[in-house]
N, C-alpha and C positions, 0 to 999 in steps of 0.2 A: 473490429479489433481496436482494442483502446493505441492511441499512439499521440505525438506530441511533438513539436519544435520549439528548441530553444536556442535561437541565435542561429550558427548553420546545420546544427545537431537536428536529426529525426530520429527521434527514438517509437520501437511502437512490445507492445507485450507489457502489461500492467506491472509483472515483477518488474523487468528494467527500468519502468517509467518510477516507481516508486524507489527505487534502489538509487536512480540518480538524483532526484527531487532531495532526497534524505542525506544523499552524500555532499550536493551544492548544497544546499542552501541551512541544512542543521546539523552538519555531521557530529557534533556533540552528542546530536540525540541517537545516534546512527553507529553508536560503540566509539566515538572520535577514532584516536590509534589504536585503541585495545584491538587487535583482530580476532582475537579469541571473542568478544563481544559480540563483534560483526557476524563472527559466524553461527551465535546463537542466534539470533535476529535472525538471521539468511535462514537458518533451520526453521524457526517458527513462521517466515513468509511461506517457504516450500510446502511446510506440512500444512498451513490452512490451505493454502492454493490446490494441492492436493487432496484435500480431505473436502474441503466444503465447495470447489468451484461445479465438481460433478454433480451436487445434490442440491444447485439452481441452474442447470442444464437443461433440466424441463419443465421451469417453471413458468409459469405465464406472465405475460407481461401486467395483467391485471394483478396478478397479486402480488409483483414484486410494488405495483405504486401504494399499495397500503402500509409501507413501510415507512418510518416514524421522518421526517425532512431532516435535514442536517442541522439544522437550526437549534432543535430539540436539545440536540448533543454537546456539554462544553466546548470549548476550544483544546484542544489536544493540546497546544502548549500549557496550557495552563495548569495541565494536571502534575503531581505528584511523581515524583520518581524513584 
């Protein structure tokens, strides 16, 4: 189970762990005040997590490492908004 400490915070569940990442440290990117934003974003974390986390449930560990490294991928801030 993905999980994480920050300072005396233990958070663990990939949504939470990203919801808080996003809210410390870039909430601009993260809808800032708008809450109407935040909750599209919250809908679009729900519905991948839902949609695509069951359809690598039984995936092998062999073929999730053929998957391209992070490295490959720009820097998410970088990109266009």
């Amino acid at each position: 189970m993905p999980n994480m400490t920050d300072g005396s915070l233990n958070l663990a569940e990939s949504g939470a762990i990203i919801r808080y990442i996003a809210n410390k440290y870039a909430p601009q990117m993260y809808g800032g005040d708008d809450m109407g934003a935040k909750a599209v974003i919250d809908w679009a974390l729900e519905w991948a997590s839902t949609n695509f986390s069951k359809d690598f449930s039984s995936a092998s560990p062999a073929s999730l490492s053929t998957a391209l490294p992070p490295s490959s991928f720009p820097p998410l801030l970088s990109l266009p908004l």
